[in-house]
mmCIF file as Biopython writes it, N, C-alpha, C and O atoms, coordinates in Angstrom:
data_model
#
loop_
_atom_site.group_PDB
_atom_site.id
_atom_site.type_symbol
_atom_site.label_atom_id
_atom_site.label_alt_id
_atom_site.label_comp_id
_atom_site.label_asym_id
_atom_site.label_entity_id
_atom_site.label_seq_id
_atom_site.pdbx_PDB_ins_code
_atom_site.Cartn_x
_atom_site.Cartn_y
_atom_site.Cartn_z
_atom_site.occupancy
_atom_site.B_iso_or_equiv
_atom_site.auth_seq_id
_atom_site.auth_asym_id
_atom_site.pdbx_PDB_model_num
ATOM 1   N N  . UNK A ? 1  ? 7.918  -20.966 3.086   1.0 0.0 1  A 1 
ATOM 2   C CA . UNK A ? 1  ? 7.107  -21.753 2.179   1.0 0.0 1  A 1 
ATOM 3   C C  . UNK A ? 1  ? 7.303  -23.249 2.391   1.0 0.0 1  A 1 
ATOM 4   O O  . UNK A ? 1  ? 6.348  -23.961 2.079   1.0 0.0 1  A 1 
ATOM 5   N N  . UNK A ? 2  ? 8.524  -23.900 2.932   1.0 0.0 2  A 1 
ATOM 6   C CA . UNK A ? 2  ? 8.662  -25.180 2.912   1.0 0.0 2  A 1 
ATOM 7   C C  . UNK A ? 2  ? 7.923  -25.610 3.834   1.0 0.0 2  A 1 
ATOM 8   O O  . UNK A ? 2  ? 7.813  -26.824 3.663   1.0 0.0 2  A 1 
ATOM 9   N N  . UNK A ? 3  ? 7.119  -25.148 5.083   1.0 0.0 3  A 1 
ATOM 10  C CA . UNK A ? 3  ? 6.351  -25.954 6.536   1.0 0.0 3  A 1 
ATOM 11  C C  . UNK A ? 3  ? 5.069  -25.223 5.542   1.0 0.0 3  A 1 
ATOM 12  O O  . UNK A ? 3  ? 4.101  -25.969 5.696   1.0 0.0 3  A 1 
ATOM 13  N N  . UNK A ? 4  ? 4.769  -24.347 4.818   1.0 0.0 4  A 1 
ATOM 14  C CA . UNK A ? 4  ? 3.125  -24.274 4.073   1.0 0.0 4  A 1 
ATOM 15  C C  . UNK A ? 4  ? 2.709  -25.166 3.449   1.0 0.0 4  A 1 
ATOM 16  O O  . UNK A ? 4  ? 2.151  -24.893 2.387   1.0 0.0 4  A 1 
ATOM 17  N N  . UNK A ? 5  ? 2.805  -26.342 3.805   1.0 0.0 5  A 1 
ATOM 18  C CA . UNK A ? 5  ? 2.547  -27.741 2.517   1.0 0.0 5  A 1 
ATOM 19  C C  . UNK A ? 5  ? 1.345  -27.193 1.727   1.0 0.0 5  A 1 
ATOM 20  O O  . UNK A ? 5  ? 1.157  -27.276 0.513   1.0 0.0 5  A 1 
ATOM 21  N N  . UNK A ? 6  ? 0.352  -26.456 2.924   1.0 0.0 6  A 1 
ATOM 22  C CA . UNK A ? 6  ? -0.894 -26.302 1.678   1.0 0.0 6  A 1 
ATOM 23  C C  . UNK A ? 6  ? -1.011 -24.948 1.081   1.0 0.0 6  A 1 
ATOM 24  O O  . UNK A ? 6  ? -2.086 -24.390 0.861   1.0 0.0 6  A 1 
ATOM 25  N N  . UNK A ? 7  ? -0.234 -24.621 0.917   1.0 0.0 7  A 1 
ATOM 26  C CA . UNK A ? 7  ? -0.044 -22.655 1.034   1.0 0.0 7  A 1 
ATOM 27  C C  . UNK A ? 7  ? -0.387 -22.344 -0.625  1.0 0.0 7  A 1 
ATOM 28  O O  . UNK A ? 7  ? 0.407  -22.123 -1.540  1.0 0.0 7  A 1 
ATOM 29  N N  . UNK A ? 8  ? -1.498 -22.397 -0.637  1.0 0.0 8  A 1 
ATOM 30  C CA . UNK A ? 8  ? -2.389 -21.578 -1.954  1.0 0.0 8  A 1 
ATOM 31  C C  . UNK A ? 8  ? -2.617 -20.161 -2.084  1.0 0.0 8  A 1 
ATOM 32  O O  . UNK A ? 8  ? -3.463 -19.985 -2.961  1.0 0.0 8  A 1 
ATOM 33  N N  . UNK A ? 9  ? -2.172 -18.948 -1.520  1.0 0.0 9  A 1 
ATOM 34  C CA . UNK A ? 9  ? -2.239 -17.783 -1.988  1.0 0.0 9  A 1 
ATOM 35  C C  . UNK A ? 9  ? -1.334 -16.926 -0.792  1.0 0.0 9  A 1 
ATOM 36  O O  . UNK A ? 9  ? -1.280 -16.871 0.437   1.0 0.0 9  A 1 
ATOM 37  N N  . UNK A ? 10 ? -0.666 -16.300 -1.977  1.0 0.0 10 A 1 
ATOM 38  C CA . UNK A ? 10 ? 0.271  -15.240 -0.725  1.0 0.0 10 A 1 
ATOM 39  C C  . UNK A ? 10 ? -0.274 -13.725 -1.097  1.0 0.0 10 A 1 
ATOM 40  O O  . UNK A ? 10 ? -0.528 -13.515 -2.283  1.0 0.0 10 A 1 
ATOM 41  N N  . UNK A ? 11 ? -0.420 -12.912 -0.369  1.0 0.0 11 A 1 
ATOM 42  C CA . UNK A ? 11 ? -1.226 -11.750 -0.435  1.0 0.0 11 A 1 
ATOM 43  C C  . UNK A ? 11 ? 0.282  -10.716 0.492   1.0 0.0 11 A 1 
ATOM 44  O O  . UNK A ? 11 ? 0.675  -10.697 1.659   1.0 0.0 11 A 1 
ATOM 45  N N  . UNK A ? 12 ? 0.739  -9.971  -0.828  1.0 0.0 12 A 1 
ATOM 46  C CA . UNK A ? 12 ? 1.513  -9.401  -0.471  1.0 0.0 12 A 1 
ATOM 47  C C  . UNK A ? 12 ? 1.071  -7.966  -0.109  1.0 0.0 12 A 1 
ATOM 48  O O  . UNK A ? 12 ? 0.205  -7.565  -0.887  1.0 0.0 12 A 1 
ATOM 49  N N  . UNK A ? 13 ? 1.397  -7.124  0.798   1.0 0.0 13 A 1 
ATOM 50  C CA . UNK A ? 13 ? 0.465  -6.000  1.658   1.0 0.0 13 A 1 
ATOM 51  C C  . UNK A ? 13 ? 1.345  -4.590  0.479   1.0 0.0 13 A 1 
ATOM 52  O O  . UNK A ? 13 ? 0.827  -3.630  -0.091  1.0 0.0 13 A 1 
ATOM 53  N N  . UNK A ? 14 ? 2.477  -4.958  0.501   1.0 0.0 14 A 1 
ATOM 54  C CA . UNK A ? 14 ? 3.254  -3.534  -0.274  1.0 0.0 14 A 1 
ATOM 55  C C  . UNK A ? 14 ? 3.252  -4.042  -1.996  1.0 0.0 14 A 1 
ATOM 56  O O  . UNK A ? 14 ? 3.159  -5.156  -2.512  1.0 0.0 14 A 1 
ATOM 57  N N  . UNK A ? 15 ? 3.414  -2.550  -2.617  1.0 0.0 15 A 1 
ATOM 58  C CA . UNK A ? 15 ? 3.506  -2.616  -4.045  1.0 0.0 15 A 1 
ATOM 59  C C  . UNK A ? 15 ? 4.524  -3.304  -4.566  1.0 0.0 15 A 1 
ATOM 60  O O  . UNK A ? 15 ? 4.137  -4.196  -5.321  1.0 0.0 15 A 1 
ATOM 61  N N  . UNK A ? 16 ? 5.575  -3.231  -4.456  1.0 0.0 16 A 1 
ATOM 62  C CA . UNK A ? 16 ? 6.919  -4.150  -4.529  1.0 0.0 16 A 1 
ATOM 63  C C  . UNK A ? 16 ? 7.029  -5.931  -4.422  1.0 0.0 16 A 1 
ATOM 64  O O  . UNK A ? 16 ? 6.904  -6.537  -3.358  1.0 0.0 16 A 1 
ATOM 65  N N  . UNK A ? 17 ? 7.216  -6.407  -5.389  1.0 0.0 17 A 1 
ATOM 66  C CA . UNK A ? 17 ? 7.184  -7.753  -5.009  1.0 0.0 17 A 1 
ATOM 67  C C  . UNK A ? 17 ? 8.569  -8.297  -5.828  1.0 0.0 17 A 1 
ATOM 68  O O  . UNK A ? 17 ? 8.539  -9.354  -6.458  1.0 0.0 17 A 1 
ATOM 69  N N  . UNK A ? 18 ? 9.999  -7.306  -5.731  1.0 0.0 18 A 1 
ATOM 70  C CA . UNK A ? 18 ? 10.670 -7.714  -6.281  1.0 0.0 18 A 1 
ATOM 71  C C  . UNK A ? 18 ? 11.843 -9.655  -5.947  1.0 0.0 18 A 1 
ATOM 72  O O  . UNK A ? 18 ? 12.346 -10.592 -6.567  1.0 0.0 18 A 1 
ATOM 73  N N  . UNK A ? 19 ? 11.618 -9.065  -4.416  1.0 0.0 19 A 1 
ATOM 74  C CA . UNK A ? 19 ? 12.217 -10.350 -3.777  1.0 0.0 19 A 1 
ATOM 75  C C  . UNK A ? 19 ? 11.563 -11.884 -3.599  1.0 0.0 19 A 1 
ATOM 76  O O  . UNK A ? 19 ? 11.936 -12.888 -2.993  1.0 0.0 19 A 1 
ATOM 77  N N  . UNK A ? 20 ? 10.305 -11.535 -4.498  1.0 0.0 20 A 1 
ATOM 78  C CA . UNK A ? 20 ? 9.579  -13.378 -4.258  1.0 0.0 20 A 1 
ATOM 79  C C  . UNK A ? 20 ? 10.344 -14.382 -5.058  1.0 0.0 20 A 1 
ATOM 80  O O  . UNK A ? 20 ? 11.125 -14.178 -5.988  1.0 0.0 20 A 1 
ATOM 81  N N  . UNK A ? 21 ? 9.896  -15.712 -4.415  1.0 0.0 21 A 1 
ATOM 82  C CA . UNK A ? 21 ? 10.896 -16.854 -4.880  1.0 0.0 21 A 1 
ATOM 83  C C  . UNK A ? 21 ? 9.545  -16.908 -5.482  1.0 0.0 21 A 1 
ATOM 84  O O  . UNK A ? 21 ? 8.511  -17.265 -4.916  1.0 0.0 21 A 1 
ATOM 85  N N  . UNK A ? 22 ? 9.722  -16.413 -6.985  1.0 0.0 22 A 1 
ATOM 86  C CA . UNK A ? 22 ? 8.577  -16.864 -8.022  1.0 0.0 22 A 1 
ATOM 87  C C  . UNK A ? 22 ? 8.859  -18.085 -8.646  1.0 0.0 22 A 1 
ATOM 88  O O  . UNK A ? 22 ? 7.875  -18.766 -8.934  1.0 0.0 22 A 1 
ATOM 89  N N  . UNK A ? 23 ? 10.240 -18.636 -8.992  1.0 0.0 23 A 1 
ATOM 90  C CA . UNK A ? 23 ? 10.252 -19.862 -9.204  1.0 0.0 23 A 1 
ATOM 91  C C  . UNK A ? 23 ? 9.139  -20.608 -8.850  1.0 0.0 23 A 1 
ATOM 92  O O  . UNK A ? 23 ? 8.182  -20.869 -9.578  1.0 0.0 23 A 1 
ATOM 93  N N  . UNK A ? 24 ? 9.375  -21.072 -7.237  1.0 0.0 24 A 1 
ATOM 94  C CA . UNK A ? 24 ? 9.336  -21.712 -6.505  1.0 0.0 24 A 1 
ATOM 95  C C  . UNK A ? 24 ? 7.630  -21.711 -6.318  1.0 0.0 24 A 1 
ATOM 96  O O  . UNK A ? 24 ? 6.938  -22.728 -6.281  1.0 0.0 24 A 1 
ATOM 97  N N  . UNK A ? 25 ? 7.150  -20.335 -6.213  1.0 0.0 25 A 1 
ATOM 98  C CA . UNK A ? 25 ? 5.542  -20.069 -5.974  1.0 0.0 25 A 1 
ATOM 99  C C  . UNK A ? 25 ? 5.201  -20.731 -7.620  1.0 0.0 25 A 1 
ATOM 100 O O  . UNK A ? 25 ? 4.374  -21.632 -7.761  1.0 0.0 25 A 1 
ATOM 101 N N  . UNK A ? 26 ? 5.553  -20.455 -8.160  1.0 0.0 26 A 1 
ATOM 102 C CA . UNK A ? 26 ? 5.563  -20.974 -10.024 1.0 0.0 26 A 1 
ATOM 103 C C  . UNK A ? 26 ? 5.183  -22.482 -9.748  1.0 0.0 26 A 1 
ATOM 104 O O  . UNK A ? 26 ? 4.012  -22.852 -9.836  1.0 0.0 26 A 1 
ATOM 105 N N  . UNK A ? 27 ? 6.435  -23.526 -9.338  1.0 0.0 27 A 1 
ATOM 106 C CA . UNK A ? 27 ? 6.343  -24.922 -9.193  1.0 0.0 27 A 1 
ATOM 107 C C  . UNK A ? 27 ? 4.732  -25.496 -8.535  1.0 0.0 27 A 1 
ATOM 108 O O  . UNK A ? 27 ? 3.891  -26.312 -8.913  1.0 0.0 27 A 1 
ATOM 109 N N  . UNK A ? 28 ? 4.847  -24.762 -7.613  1.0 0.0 28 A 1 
ATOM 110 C CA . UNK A ? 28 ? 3.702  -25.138 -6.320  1.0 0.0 28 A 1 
ATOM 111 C C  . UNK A ? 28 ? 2.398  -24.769 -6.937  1.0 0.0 28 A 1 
ATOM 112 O O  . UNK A ? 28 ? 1.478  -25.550 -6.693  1.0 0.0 28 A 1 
ATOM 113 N N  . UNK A ? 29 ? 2.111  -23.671 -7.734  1.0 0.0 29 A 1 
ATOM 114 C CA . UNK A ? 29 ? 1.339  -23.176 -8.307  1.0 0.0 29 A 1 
ATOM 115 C C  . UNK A ? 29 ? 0.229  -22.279 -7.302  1.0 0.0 29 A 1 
ATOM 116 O O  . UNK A ? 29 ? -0.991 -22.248 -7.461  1.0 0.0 29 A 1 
ATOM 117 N N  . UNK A ? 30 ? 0.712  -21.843 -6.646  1.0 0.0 30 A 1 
ATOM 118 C CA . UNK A ? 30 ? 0.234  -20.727 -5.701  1.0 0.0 30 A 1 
ATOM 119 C C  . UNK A ? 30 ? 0.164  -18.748 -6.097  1.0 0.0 30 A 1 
ATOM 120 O O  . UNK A ? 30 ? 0.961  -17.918 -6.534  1.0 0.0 30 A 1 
ATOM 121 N N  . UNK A ? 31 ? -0.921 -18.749 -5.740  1.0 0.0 31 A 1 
ATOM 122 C CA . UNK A ? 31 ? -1.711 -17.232 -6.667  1.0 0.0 31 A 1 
ATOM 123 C C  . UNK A ? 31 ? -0.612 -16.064 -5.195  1.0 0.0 31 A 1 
ATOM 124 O O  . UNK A ? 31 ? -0.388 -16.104 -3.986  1.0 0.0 31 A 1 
ATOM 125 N N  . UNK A ? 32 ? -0.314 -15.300 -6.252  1.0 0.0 32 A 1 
ATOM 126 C CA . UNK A ? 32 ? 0.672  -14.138 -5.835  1.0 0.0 32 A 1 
ATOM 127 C C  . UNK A ? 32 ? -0.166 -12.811 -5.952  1.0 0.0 32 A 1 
ATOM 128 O O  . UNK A ? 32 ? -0.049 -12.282 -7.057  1.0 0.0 32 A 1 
ATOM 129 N N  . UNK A ? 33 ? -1.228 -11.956 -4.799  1.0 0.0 33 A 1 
ATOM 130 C CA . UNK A ? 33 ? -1.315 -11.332 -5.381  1.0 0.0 33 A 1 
ATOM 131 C C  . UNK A ? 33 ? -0.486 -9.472  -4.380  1.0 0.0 33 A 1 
ATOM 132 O O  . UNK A ? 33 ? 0.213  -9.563  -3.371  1.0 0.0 33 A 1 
ATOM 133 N N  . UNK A ? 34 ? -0.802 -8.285  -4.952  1.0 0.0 34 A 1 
ATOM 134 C CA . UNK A ? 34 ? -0.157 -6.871  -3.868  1.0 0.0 34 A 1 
ATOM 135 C C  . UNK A ? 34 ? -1.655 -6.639  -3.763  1.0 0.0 34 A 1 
ATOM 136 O O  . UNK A ? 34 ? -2.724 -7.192  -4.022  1.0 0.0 34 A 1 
ATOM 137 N N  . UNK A ? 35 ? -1.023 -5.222  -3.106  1.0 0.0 35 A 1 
ATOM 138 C CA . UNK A ? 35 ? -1.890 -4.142  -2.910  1.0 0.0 35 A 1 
ATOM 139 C C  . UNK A ? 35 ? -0.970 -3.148  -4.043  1.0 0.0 35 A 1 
ATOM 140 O O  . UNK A ? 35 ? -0.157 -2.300  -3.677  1.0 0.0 35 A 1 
ATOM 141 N N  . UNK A ? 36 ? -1.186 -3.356  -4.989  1.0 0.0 36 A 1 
ATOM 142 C CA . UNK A ? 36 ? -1.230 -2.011  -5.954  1.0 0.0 36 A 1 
ATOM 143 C C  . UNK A ? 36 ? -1.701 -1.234  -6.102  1.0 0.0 36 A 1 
ATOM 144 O O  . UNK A ? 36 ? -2.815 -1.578  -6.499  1.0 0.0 36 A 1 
ATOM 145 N N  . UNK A ? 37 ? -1.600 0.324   -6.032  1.0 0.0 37 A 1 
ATOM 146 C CA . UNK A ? 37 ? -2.615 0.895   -6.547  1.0 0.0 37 A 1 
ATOM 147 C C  . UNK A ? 37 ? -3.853 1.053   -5.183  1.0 0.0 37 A 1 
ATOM 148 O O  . UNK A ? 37 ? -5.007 1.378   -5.464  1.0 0.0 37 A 1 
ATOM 149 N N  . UNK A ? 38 ? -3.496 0.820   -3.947  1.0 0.0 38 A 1 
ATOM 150 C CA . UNK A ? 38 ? -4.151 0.563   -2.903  1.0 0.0 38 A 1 
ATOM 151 C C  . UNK A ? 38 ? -4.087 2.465   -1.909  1.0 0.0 38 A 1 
ATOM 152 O O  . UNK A ? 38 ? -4.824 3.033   -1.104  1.0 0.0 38 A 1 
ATOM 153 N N  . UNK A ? 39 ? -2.941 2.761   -2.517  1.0 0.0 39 A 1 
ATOM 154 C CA . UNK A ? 39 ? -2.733 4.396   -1.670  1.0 0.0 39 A 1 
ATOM 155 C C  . UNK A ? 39 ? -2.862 5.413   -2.734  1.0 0.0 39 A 1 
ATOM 156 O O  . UNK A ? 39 ? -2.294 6.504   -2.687  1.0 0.0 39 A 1 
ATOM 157 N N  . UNK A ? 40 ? -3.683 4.990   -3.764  1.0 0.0 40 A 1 
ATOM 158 C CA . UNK A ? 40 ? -3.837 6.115   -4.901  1.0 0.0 40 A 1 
ATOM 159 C C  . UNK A ? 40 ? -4.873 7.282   -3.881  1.0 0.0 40 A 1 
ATOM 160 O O  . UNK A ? 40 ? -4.558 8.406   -3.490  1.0 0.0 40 A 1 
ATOM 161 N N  . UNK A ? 41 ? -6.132 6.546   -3.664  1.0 0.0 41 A 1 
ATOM 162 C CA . UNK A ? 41 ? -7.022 7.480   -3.469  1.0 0.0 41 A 1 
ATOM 163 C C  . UNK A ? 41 ? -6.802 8.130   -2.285  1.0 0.0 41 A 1 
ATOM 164 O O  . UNK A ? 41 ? -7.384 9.214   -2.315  1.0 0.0 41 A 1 
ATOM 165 N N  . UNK A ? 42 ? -6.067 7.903   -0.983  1.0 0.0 42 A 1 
ATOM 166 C CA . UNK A ? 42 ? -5.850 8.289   0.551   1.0 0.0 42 A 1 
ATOM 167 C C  . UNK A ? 42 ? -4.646 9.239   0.115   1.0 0.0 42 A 1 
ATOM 168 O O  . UNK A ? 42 ? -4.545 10.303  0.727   1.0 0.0 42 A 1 
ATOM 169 N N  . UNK A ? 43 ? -3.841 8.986   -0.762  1.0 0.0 43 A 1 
ATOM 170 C CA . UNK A ? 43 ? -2.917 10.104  -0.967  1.0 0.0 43 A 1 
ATOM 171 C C  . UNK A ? 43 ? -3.112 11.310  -1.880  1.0 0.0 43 A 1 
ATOM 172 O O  . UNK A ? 43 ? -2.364 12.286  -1.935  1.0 0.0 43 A 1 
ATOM 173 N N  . UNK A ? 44 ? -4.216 11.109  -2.586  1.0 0.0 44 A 1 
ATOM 174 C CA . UNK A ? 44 ? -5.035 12.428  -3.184  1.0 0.0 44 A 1 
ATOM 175 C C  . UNK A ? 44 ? -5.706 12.765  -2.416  1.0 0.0 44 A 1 
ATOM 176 O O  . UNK A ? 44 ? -5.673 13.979  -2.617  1.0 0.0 44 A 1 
ATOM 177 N N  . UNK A ? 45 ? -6.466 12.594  -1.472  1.0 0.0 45 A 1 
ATOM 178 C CA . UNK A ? 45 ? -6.957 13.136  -0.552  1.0 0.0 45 A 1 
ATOM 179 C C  . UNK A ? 45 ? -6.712 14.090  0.375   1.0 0.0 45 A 1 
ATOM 180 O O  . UNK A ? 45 ? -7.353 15.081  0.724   1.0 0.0 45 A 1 
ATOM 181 N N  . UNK A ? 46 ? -5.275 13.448  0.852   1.0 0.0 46 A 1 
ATOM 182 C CA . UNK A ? 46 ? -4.002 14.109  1.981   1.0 0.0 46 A 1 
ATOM 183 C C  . UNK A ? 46 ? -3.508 15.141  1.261   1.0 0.0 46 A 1 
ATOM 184 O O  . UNK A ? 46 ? -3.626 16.229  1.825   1.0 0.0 46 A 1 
ATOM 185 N N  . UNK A ? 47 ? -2.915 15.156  0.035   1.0 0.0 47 A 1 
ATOM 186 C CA . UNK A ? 47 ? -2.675 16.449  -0.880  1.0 0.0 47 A 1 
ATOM 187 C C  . UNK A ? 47 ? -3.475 17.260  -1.137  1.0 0.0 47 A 1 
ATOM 188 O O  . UNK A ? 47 ? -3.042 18.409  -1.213  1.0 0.0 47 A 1 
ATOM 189 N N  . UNK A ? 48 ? -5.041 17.033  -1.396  1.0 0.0 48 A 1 
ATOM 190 C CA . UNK A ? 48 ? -5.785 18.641  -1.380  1.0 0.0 48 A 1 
ATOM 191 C C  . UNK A ? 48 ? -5.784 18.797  0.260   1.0 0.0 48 A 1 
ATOM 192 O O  . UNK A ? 48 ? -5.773 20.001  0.515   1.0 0.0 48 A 1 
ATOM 193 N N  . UNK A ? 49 ? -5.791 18.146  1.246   1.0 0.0 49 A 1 
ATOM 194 C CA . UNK A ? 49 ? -6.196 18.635  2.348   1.0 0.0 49 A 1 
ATOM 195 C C  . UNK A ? 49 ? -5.157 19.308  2.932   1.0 0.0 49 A 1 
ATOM 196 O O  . UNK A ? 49 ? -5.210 20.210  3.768   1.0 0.0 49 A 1 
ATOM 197 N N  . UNK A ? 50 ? -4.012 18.686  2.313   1.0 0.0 50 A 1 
ATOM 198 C CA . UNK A ? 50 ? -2.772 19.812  2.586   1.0 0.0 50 A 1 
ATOM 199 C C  . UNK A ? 50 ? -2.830 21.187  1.815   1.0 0.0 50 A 1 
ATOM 200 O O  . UNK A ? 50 ? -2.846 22.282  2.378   1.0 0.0 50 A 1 
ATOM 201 N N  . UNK A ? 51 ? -2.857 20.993  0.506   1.0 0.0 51 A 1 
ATOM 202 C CA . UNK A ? 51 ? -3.247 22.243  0.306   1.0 0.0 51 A 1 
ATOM 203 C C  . UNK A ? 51 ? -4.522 23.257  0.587   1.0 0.0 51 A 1 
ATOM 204 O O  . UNK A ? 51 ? -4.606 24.424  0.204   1.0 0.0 51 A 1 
ATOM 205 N N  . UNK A ? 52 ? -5.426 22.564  1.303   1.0 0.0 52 A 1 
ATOM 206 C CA . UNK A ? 52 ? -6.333 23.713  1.581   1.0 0.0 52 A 1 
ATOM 207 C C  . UNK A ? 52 ? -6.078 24.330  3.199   1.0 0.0 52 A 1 
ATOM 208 O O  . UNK A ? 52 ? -6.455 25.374  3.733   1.0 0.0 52 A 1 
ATOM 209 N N  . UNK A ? 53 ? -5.301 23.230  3.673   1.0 0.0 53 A 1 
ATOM 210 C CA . UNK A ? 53 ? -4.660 23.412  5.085   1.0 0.0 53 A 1 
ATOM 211 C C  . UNK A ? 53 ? -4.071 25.046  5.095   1.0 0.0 53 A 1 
ATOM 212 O O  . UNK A ? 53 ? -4.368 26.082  5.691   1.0 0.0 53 A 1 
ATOM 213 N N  . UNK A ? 54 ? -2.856 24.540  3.863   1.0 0.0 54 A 1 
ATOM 214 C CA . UNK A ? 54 ? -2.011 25.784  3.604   1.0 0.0 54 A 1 
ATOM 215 C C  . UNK A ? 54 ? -2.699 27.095  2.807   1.0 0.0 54 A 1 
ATOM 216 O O  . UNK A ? 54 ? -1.838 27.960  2.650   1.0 0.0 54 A 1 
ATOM 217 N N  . UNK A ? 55 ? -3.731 27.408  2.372   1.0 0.0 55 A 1 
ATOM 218 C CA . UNK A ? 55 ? -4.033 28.258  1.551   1.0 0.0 55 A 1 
ATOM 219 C C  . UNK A ? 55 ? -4.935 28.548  2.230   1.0 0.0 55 A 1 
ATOM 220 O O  . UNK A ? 55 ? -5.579 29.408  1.629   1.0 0.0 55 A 1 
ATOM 221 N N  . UNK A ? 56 ? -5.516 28.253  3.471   1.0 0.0 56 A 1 
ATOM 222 C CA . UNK A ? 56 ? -6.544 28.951  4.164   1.0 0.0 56 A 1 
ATOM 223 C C  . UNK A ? 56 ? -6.040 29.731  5.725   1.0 0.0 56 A 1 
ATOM 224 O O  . UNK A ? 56 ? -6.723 30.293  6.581   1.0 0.0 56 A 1 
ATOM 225 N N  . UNK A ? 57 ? -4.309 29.434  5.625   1.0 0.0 57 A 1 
ATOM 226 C CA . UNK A ? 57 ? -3.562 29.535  6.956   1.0 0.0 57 A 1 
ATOM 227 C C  . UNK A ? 57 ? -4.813 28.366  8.052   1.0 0.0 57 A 1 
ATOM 228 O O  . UNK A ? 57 ? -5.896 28.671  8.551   1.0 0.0 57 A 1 
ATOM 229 N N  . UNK A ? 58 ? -4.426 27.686  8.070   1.0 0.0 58 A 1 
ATOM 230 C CA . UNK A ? 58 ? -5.186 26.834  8.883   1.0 0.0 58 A 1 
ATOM 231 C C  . UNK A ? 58 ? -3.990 26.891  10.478  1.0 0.0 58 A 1 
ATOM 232 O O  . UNK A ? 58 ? -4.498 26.887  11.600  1.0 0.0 58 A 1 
ATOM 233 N N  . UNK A ? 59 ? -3.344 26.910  10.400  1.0 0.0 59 A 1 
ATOM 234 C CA . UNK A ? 59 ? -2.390 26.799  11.733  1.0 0.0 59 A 1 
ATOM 235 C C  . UNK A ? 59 ? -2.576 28.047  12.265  1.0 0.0 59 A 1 
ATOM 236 O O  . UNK A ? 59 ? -3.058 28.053  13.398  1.0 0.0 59 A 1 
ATOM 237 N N  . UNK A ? 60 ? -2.183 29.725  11.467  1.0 0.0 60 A 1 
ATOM 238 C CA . UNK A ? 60 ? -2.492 30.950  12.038  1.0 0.0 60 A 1 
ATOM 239 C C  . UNK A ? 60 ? -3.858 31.243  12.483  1.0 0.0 60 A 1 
ATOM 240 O O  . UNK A ? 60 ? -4.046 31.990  13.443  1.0 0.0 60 A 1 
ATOM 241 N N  . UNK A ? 61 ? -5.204 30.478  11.581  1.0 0.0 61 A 1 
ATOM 242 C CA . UNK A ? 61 ? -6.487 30.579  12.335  1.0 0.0 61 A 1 
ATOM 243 C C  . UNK A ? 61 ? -6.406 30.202  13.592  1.0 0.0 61 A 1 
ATOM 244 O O  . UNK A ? 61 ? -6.835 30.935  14.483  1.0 0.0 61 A 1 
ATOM 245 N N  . UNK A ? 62 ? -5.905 29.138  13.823  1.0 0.0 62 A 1 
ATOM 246 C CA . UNK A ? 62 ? -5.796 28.270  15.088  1.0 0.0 62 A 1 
ATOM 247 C C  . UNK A ? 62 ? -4.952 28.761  16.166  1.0 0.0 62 A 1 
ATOM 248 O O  . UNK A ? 62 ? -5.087 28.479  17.357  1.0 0.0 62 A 1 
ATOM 249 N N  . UNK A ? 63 ? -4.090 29.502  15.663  1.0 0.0 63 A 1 
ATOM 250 C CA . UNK A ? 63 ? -3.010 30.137  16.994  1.0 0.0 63 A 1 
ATOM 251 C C  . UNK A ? 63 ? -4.399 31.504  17.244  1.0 0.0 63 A 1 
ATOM 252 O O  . UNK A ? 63 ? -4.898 31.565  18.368  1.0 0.0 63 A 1 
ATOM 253 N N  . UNK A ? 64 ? -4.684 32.065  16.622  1.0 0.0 64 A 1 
ATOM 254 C CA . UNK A ? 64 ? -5.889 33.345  16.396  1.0 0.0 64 A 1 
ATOM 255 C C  . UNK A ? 64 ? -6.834 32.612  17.589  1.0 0.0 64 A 1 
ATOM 256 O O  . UNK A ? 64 ? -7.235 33.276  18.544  1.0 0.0 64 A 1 
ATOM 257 N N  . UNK A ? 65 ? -7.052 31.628  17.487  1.0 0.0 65 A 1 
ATOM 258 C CA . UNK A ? 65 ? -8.544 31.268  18.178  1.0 0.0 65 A 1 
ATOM 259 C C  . UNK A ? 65 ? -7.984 31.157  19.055  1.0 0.0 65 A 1 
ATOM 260 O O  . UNK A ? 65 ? -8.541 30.851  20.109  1.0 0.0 65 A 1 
#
């Protein structure tokens, strides 16, 4: 942050933002924002597709074919 003289928004990629120098982003007055809430829908997705994976034997069809 000290060589960002103009550094107006930090865009943090993970849910976690326990380690920011919020002080410091506080003083400068620079917008903090995550990705919260960003792997809700891709990980409901992956879970029915796992379960229909598993409940249709999807691997034994495939050794079969």
């Amino acid at each position: 942050m000290q060589k960002a003289a103009n550094l107006k928004w930090i865009m943090v990629m993970s849910a976690g933002m326990e380690i920011m120098p919020f002080k410091a982003i506080e003083e400068r007055g620079i917008m903090v924002t995550n990705a919260r809430g960003i792997h809700k829908i891709p990980m409901a997705e992956y879970t029915i597709g796992m379960l229909l994976q598993y409940e249709k034997k999807l691997k034994l069809l495939m050794k079969n074919e």
